[in-house]
Each structure stands twice: as structure tokens, then as C-alpha cells.
C-alpha positions as CSV (number, residue, x, y, z in Angstrom):
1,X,0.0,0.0,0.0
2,X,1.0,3.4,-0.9
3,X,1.2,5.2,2.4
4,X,3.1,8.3,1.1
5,X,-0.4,9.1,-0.8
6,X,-2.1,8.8,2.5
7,X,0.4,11.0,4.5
8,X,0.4,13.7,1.3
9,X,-4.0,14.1,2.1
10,X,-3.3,14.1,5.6
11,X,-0.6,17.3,4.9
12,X,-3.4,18.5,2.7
13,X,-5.9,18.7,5.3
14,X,-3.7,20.0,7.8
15,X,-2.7,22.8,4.8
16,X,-6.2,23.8,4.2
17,X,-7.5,24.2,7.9
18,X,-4.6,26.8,8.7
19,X,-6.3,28.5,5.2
20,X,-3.5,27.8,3.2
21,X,-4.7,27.4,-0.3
22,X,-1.4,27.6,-2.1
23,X,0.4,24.5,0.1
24,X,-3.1,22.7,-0.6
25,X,-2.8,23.2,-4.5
26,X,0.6,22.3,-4.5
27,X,0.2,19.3,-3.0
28,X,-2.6,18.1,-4.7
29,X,0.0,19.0,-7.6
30,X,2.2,16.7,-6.1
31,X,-0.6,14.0,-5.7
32,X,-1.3,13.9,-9.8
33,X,2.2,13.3,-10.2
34,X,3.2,10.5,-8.2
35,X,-0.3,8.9,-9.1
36,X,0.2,5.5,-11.2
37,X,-3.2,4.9,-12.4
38,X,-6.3,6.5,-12.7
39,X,-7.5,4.9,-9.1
40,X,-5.0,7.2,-7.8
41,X,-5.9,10.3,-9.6
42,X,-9.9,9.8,-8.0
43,X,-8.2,9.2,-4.9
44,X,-6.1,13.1,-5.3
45,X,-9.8,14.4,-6.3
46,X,-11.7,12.7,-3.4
47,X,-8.5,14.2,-1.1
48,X,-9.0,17.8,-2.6
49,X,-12.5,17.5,-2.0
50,X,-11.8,17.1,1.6
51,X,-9.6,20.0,1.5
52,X,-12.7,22.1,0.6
53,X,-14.9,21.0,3.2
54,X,-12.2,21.2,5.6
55,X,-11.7,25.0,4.6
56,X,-15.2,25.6,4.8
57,X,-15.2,24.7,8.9
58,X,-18.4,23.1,9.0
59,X,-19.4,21.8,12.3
60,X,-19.5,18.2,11.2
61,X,-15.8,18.2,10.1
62,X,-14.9,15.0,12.0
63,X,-17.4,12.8,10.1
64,X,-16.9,13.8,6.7
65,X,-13.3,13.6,6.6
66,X,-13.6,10.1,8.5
67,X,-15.6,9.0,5.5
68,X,-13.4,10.5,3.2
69,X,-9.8,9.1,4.8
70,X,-11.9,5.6,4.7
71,X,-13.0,6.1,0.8
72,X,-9.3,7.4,-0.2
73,X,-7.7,3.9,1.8
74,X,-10.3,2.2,0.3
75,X,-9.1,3.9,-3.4
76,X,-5.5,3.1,-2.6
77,X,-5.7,-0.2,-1.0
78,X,-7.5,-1.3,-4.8
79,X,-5.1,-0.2,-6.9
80,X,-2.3,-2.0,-5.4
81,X,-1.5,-4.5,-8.3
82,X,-1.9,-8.1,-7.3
83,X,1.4,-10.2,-6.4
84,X,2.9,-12.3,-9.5
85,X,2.4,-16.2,-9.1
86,X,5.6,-17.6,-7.3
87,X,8.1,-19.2,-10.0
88,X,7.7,-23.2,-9.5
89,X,10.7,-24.4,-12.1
90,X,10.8,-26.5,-15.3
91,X,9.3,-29.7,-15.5
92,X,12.8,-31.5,-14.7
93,X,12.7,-35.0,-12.9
């Protein structure tokens, strides 16, 4: 799992409730380029999302960004790649 994605939303929150919009946009920068797929690049949209609400101080902060951590570990946790199939060797008796 990708925790440095994780870790970059969490910096992203933190950005946008001291009001600062340009460390939030530059992260989020940051976020479309180390994203691999497009699972990822949902995942940097669902985080700035968060960002927004969490500028907006509504009273109910706590629950939406719960939800929204959850849906972005969700996002990341799904577009890990599957492990390859261990190598078993020829066919040699």
C-alpha cells in the first residue's frame, strides 16, 4: 500500500485548515504526479474535496473527513497490483 499518498491528504488537510490554499494546490499538484493509475488520480480528487470542506469549517468536520480518509484507503488499497504467481521451475525429474 501506498502510504506516502495517505500522508500527502493528511498534509493536505492539515494545509487547508490553517487557510493555506497555495500548500493545498501544491500538493494536490504533487498527488497527480506520483499517481500511477487513474484509481489514484480519484483518490487526489476525493482528497482535494476534503480539503474544501475542511476549509469551509463546517461543524461536522470530523465525520466527513472520516468517511473521506476511509473512501481514499479504500481507493489506494485497490489499486495495489496483485502479487505475480511464485516461479515453480521446469518440469525436470
Amino acid at each position: 500500500m501506498d502510504f506516502t499518498f495517505l500522508i500527502i491528504v493528511i498534509f493536505m488537510l492539515l494545509a487547508a485548515q490553517n487557510s493555506n490554499l497555495p500548500i493545498v494546490v501544491a500538493l494536490f499538484a504533487l498527488l497527480l504526479v506520483i499517481a500511477k493509475n487513474k484509481i489514484l488520480m480519484l483518490a487526489a480528487v476525493v482528497g482535494l474535496a476534503l480539503s474544501g470542506i475542511v476549509a469551509m469549517k463546517f461543524e461536522i468536520n470530523s465525520v466527513f473527513i472520516l468517511i473521506g480518509l476511509f473512501i481514499i484507503l479504500i481507493l489506494v488499497a485497490k489499486s495495489e497490483p496483485a502479487a505475480p504467481a511464485p516461479y515453480v521451475g521446469g518440469g525436470y525429474y
